[in-house]
Every structure is written in C-alpha cells, then in structure tokens.
PyMOL commands that place a pseudoatom at each C-alpha (Angstrom):
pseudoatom trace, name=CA, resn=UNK, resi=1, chain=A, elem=C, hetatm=0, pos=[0.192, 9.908, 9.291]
pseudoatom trace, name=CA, resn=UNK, resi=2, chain=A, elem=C, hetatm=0, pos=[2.810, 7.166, 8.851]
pseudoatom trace, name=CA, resn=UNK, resi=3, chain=A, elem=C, hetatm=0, pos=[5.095, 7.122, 11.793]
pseudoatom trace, name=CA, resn=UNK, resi=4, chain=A, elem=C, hetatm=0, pos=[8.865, 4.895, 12.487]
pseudoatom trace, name=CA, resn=UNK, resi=5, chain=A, elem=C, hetatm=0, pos=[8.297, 4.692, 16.429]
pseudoatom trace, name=CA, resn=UNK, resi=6, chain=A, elem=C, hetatm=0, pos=[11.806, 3.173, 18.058]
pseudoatom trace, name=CA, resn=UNK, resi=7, chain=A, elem=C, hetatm=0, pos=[12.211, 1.367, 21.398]
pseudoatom trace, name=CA, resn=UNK, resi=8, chain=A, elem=C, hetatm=0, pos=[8.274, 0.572, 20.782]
pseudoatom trace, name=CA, resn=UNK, resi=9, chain=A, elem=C, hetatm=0, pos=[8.596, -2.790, 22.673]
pseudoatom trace, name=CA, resn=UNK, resi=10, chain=A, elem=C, hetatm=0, pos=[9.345, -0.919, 26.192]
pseudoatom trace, name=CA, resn=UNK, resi=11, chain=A, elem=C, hetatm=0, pos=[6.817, -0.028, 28.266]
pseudoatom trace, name=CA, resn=UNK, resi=12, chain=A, elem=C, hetatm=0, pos=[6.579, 3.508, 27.811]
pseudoatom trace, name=CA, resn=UNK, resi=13, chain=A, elem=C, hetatm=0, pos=[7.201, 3.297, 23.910]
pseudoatom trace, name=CA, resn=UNK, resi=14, chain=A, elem=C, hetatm=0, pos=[4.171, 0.443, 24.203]
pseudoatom trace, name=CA, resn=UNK, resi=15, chain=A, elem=C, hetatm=0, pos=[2.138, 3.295, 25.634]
pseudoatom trace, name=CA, resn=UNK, resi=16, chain=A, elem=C, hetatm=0, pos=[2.867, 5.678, 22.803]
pseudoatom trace, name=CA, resn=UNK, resi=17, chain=A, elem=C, hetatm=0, pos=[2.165, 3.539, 20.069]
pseudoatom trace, name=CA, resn=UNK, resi=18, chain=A, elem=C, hetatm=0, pos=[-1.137, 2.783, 21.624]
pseudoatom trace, name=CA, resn=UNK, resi=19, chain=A, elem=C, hetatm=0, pos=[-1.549, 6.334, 21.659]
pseudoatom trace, name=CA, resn=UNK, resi=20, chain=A, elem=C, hetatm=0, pos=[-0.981, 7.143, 18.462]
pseudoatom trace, name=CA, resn=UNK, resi=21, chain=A, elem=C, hetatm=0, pos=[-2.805, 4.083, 17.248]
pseudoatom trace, name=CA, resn=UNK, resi=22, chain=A, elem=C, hetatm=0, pos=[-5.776, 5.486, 18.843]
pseudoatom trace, name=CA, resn=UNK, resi=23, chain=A, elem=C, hetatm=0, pos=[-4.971, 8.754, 17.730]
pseudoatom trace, name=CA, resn=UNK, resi=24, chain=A, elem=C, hetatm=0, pos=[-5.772, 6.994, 13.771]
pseudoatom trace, name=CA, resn=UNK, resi=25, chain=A, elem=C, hetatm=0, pos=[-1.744, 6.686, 12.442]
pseudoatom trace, name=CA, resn=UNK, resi=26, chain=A, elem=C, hetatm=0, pos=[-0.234, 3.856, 10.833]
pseudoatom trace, name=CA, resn=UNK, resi=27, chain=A, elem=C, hetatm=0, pos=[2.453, 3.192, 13.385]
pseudoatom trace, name=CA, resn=UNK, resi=28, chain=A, elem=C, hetatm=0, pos=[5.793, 1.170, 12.279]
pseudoatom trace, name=CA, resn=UNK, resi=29, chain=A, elem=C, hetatm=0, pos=[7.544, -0.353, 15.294]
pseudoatom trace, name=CA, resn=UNK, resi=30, chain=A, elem=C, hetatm=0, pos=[11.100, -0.357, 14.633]
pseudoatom trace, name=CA, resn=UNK, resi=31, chain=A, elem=C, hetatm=0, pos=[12.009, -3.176, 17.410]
pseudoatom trace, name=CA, resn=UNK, resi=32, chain=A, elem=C, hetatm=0, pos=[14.782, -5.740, 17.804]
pseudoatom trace, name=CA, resn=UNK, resi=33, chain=A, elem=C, hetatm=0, pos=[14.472, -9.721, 17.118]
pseudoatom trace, name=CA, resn=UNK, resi=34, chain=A, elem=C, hetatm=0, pos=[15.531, -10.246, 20.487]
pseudoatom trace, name=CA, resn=UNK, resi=35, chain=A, elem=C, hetatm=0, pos=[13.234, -7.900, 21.950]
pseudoatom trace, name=CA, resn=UNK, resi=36, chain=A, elem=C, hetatm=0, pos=[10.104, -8.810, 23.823]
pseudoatom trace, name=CA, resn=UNK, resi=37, chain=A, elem=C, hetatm=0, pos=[6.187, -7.829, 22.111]
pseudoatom trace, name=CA, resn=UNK, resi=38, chain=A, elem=C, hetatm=0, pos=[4.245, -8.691, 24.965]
pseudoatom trace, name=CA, resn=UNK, resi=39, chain=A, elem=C, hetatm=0, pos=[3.054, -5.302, 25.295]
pseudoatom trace, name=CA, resn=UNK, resi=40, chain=A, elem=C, hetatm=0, pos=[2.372, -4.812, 21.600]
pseudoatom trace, name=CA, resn=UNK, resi=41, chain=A, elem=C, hetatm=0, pos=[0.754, -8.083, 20.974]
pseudoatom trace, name=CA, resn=UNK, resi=42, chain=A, elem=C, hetatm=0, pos=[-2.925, -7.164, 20.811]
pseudoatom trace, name=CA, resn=UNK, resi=43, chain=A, elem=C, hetatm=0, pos=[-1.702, -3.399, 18.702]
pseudoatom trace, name=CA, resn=UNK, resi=44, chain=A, elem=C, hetatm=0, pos=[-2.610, -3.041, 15.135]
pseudoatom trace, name=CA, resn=UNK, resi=45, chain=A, elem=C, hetatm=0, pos=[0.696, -2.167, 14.118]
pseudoatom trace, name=CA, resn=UNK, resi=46, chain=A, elem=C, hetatm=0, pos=[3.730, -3.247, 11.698]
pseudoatom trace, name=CA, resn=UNK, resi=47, chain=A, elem=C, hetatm=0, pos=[6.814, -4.755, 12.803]
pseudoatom trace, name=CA, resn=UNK, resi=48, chain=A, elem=C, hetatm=0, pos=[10.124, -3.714, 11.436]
pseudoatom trace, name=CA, resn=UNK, resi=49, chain=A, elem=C, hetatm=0, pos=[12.895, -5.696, 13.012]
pseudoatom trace, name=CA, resn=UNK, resi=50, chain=A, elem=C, hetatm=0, pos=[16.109, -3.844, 12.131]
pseudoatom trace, name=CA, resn=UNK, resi=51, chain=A, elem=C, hetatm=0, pos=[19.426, -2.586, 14.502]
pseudoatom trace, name=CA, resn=UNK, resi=52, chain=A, elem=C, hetatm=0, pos=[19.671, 1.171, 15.313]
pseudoatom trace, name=CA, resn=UNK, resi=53, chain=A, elem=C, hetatm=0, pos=[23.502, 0.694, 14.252]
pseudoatom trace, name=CA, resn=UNK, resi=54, chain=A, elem=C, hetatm=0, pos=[22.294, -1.012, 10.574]
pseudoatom trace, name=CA, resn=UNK, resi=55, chain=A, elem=C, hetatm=0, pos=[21.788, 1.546, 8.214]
pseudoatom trace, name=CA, resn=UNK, resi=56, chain=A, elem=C, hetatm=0, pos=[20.124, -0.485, 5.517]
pseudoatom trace, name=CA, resn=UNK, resi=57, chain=A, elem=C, hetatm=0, pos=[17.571, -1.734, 7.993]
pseudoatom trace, name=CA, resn=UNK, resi=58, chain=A, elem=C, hetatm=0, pos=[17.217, 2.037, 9.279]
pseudoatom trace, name=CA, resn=UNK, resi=59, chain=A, elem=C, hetatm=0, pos=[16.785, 3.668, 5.515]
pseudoatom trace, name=CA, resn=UNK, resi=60, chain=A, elem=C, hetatm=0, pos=[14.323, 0.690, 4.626]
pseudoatom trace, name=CA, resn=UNK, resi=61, chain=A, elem=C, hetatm=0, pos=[12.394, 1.072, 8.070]
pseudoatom trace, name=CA, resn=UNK, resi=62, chain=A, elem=C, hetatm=0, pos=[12.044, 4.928, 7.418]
pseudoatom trace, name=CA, resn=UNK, resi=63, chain=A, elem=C, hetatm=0, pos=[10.588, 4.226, 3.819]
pseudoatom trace, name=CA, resn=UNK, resi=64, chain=A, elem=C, hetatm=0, pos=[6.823, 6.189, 3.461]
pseudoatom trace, name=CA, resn=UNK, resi=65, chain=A, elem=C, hetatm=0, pos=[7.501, 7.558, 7.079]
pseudoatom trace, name=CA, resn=UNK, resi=66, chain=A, elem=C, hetatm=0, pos=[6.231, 11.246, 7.752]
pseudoatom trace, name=CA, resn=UNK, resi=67, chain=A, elem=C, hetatm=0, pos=[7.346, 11.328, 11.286]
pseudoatom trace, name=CA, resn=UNK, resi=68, chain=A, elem=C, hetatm=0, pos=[9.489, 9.338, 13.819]
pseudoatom trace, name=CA, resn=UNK, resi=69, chain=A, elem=C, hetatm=0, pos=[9.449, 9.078, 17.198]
pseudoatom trace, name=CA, resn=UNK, resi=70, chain=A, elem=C, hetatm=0, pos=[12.407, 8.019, 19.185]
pseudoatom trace, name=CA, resn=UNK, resi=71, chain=A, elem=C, hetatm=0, pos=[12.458, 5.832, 22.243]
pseudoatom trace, name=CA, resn=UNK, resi=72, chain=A, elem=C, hetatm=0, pos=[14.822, 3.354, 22.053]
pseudoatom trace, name=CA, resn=UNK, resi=73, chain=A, elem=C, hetatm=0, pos=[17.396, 4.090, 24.217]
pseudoatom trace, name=CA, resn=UNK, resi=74, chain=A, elem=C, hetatm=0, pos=[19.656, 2.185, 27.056]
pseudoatom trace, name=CA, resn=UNK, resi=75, chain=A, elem=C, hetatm=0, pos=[18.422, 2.277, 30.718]
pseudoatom trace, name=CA, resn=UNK, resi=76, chain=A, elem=C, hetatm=0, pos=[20.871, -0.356, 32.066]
pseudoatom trace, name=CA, resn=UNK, resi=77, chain=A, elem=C, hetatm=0, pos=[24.508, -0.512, 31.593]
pseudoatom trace, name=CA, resn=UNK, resi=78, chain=A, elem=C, hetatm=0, pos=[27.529, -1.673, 33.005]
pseudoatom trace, name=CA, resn=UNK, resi=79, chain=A, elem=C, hetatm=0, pos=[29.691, 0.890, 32.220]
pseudoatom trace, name=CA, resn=UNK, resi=80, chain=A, elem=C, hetatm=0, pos=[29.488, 4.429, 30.909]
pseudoatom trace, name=CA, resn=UNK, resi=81, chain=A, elem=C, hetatm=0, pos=[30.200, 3.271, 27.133]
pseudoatom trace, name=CA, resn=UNK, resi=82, chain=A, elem=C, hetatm=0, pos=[27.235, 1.134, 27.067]
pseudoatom trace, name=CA, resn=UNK, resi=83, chain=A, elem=C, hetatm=0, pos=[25.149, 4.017, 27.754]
pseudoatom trace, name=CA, resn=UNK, resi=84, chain=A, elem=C, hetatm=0, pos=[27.374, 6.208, 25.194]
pseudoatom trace, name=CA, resn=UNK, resi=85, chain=A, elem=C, hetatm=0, pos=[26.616, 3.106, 22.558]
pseudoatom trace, name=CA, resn=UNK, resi=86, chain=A, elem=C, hetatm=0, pos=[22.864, 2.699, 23.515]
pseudoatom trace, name=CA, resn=UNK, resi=87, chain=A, elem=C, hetatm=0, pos=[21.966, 6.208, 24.104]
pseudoatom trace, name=CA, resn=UNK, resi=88, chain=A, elem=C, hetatm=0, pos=[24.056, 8.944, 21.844]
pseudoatom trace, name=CA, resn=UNK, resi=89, chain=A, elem=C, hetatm=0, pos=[25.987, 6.689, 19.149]
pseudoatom trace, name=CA, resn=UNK, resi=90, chain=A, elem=C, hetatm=0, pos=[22.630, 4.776, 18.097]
pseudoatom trace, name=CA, resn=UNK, resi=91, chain=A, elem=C, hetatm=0, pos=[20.679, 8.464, 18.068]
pseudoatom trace, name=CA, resn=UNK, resi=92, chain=A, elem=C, hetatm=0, pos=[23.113, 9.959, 16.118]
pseudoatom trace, name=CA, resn=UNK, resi=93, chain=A, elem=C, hetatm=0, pos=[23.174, 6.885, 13.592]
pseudoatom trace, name=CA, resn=UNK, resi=94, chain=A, elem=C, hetatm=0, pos=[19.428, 7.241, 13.427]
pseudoatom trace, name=CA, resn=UNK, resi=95, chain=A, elem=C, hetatm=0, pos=[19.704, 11.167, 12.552]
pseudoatom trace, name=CA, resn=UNK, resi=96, chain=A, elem=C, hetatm=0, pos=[22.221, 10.166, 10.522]
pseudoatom trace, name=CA, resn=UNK, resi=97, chain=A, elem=C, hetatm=0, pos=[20.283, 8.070, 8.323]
pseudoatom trace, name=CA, resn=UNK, resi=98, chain=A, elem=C, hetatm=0, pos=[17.459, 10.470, 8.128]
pseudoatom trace, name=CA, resn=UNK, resi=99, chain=A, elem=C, hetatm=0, pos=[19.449, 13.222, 7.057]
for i in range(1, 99): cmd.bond("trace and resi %d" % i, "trace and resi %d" % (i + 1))
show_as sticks, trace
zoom trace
C-alpha cells in the first residue's frame, strides 16, 4: 500500500513510518523544508516537501496514495490561533484537498 504520512519528521510520526515501513508499504513523508529528518534518516522512504496550507503541493503529494495518515499537527503555540492554524485550519485544508 502507498501511504501520504504527515508530521512524519516528529517523533511519534518517525515511529509510525517505521512501522509501516516494516509493515512492507511504500511510505511518502509529507514534511516541511524547515523541518528536521534526523529521525527518518536511516528510513527507506520518499520525501515530499510541501505546506499543509499549499494545495498544489498537497494534490501532487497525494498522487498514487491509497491511504494517509495524519500527524502533523501544532504542539506549541503562543496563542490560541496558532493552534487553530496548526491544528484545525491545516486538517481541514488537507481533507479539503482530498475530497
């Protein structure tokens, strides 16, 4: 199975795609060009950089995808909007893409 796995570059989404990996999927980590690999460094896996709020990099990430798992999400913020941004608007973008 091809899988889209977001917020793959955290620790817990690391953990997942290893998972998964092991588990014999192709696993596409949808990740951020500012966002840290060090715990996906030594994964077979494919890197998509792309923005949860870009919709051409979503619909071109989701391309030959049968499934998606989705971590990304916001665990620090400074205010309640950052967490409204991080959390809900960038989900809903995602579903909104799919659909």
């Amino acid at each position: 199975m091809r899988i889209l796995l977001t917020g793959a570059n955290g620790f817990i989404g690391s953990e997942v795609a290893k998972k998964l990996i092991a588990q014999k999927n192709n696993v596409r980590c949808f990740v951020r060009s500012s966002g840290s690999l060090q715990w996906l460094a030594d994964l077979k896996t494919e890197f998509f950089y792309g923005d949860l709020f870009d919709k051409v990099s979503l619909k071109n990430a989701l391309k030959n995808i049968d499934m998606v798992f989705h971590l990304a999400g916001v665990t620090k913020s400074a205010n309640a909007q950052g967490y409204e941004r991080g959390n809900y608007l960038a989900t809903k973008n995602l579903l909104d893409t799919i659909i």
